[in-house]
C-alpha positions as CSV (number, residue, x, y, z in Angstrom):
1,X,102.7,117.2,101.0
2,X,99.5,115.6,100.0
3,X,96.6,116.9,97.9
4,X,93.7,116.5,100.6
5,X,91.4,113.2,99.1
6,X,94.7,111.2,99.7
7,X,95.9,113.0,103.2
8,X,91.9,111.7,104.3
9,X,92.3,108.1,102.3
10,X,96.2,107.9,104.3
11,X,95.2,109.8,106.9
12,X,95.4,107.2,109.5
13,X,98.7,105.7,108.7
14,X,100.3,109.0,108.0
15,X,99.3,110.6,111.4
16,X,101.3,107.2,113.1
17,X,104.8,108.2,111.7
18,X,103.8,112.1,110.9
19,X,106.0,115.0,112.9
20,X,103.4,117.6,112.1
21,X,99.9,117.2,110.0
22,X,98.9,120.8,108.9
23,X,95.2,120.6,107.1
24,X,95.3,123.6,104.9
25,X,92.1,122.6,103.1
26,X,89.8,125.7,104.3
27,X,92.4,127.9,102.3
28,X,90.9,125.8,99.4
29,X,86.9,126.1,100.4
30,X,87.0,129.8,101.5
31,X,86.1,132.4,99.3
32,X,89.2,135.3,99.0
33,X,89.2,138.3,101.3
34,X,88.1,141.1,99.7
35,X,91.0,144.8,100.3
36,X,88.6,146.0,103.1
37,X,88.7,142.5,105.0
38,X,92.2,142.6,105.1
């Protein structure tokens, strides 16, 4: 698990031996749902 500045600075060499990369980062940007939304 990586905090997303180092995931983008490793990015590269981590997607070469990586299984699965899983960029959650739009969790971070998004505003919450409201109750109605979800």
């Amino acid at each position: 698990m990586f905090c997303a500045h180092h995931a983008r600075e490793h990015g590269e060499k981590l997607r070469t031996i990586a299984v699965n990369v899983h960029d959650e980062t739009g969790k971070l940007i998004d505003p919450p749902a409201t109750e109605v939304e979800r």
